[in-house]
Residue, then its C-alpha position, 0 to 999 in steps of 0.5 A: x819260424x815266428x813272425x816278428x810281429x809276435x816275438x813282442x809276446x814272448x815269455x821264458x818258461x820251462x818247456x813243460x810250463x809251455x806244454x801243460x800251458x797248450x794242452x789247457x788251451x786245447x780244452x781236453x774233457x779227461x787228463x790221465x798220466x803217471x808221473x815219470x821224468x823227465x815228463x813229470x812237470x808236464x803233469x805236475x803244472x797240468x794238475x796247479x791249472x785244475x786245482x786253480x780252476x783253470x781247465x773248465x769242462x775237464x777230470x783229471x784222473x790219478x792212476x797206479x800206472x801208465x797202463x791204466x793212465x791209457x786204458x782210462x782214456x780208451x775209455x773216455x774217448x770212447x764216449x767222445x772226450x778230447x783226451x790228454x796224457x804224457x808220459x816217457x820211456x819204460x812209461x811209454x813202453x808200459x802203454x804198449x799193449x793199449x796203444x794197440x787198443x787204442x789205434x784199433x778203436x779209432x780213437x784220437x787220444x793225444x799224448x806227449x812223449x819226453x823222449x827218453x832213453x830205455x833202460x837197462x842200464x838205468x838212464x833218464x836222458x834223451x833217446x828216441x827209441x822209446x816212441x820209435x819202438x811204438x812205430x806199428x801200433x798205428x799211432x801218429x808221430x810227430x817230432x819237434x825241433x824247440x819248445x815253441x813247436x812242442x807247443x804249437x804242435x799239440x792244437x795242430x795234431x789233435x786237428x788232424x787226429x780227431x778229423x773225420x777221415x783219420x781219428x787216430x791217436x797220435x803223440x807230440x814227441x819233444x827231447x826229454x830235459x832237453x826241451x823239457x826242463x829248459x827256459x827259453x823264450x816261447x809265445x804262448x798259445x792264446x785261447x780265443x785263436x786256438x778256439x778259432x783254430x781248433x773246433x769242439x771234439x764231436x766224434x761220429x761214433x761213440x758209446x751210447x746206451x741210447x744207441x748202442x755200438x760195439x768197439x774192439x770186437x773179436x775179429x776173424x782174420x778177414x775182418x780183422x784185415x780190414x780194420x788194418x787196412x782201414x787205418x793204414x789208408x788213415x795214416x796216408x790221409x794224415x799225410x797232406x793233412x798235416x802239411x795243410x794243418x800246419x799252414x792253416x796255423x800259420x795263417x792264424x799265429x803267425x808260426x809255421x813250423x815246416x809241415x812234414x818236412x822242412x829244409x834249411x839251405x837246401x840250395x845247391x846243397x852237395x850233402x843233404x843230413x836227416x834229422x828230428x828233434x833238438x839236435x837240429x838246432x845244432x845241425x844248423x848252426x853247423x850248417x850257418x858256419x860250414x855252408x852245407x845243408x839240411x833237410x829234417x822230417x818227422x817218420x813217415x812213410x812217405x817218399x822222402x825224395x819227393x818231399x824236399x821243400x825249398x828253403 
């Protein structure tokens, strides 16, 4: 939902345009991703902003595989970068095993995922079920309905990964073509309010010659029990985070976008659909002509019967 005093601001570009552009706008210290579509565009602009000179204080690193696009971050944030990939499908399914790495370590690494679906047989439109296969490797999983909140979501997430209690990874997961080829109307994050919003990246823990540490060491089953504890209490304490970071960019741009979950018409409603991403525009517009309603979330674990939110 936008403030009408910002629509005067709107501009039409492509989905990707729109998610490269917010990504600069967060100020990342290492970019690394391997072209695969329908992510490729995100890249592609990500790379004309570096060569134009306008993502300062950053590398981009060009690798062989999304395997080593990951595992080049794990190394980058662990030394206290704010860190930036995106990737798709069989891509994301090649991150697998670091993404484990990478939630283990407690790392904040923010990526986009374009949804896609997985092959065999070969197919590169829109399916969830490349990020929901990465459902237990500890990563944070936010959906988006439109490319305004494709957008607007990556400050809010990298907020809630890097703070303090949570530094987890976490992915901003937008249709693939659907939203990420499309040209709609978008405000465009402006740097000065990020800045405002989201503060520098100093993480507490980080490799240092000068004062060594240790990550991703051998655990025995005792110690390594911990650790899991440890970040399943993160995952629970990004929940209000969430709701609360989304406020607290609202207060500041003037769009809200529904926190962890979000009704529409909720009213009196006899029958309650459940969804995530692009096909909730459609939904609505089937709500608006036929009177029903619509409550939608992003995967949590949270008990869905109490989080419904007025309309």
């Amino acid at each position: 939902m936008i403030n009408p005093a910002y629509k005067g601001k709107m501009v039409v570009v492509e989905g990707s345009y729109a998610v490269a552009h917010a990504t600069k706008i967060c100020r990342p210290n290492v970019i690394s991703a391997y072209p695969i579509t329908p992510q490729t565009h995100i890249v592609e602009n990500l790379s004309q902003f570096m060569a134009d000179g306008e993502v300062p204080n950053c590398e981009y690193i060009n690798v062989e595989s999304e395997f080593s696009a990951i595992s080049a971050l794990v190394g980058a944030s662990a030394v206290g970068a704010r860190t930036y990939s995106a990737t798709t499908s069989q891509g994301l399914l090649l991150m697998h095993e670091v993404l484990f790495n990478a939630s283990g370590m407690r790392l904040p690494i923010i990526m986009t995922v374009a949804n896609r679906a997985v092959g065999a047989p070969i197919n590169i439109w829109n399916d969830h079920q490349d990020s929901i296969a990465q459902r237990d490797t500890g990563w944070l999983q936010l959906y988006v309905e439109d490319v305004q909140e494709a957008a607007d979501t990556l400050p809010q997430i990298y907020k809630i990964a890097e703070d303090s209690d949570i530094m987890l990874p976490g992915m901003v997961c937008m249709d693939g073509f659907i939203l990420s080829h499309v040209y709609e109307p978008v405000v465009l994050l402006e740097q000065e309010l990020t800045d405002n919003f989201l503060p520098p990246f100093h993480p507490e823990n980080i490799l240092d010659p000068e004062d060594p540490q240790t990550f991703g060491a051998f655990a025995a089953p005792d110690t390594y029990e911990e650790f899991r504890f440890l970040q399943e209490q993160a995952m629970q304490k990004a929940l209000p985070k969430i709701e609360s970071v989304a406020k607290e960019f609202e207060e500041i741009f003037g769009r809200f976008h529904g926190g962890l979950i979000d009704g529409y018409h909720l009213d009196d409603a006899e029958i309650i659909i459940m969804s995530m991403g692009s096909i909730l525009g459609t939904v609505k517009d089937v709500v608006d002509q036929y009177r029903t309603c619509l409550l939608y979330t992003s995967p949590s674990p949270r008990d869905k019967r109490q989080s419904r939110m007025p309309s």
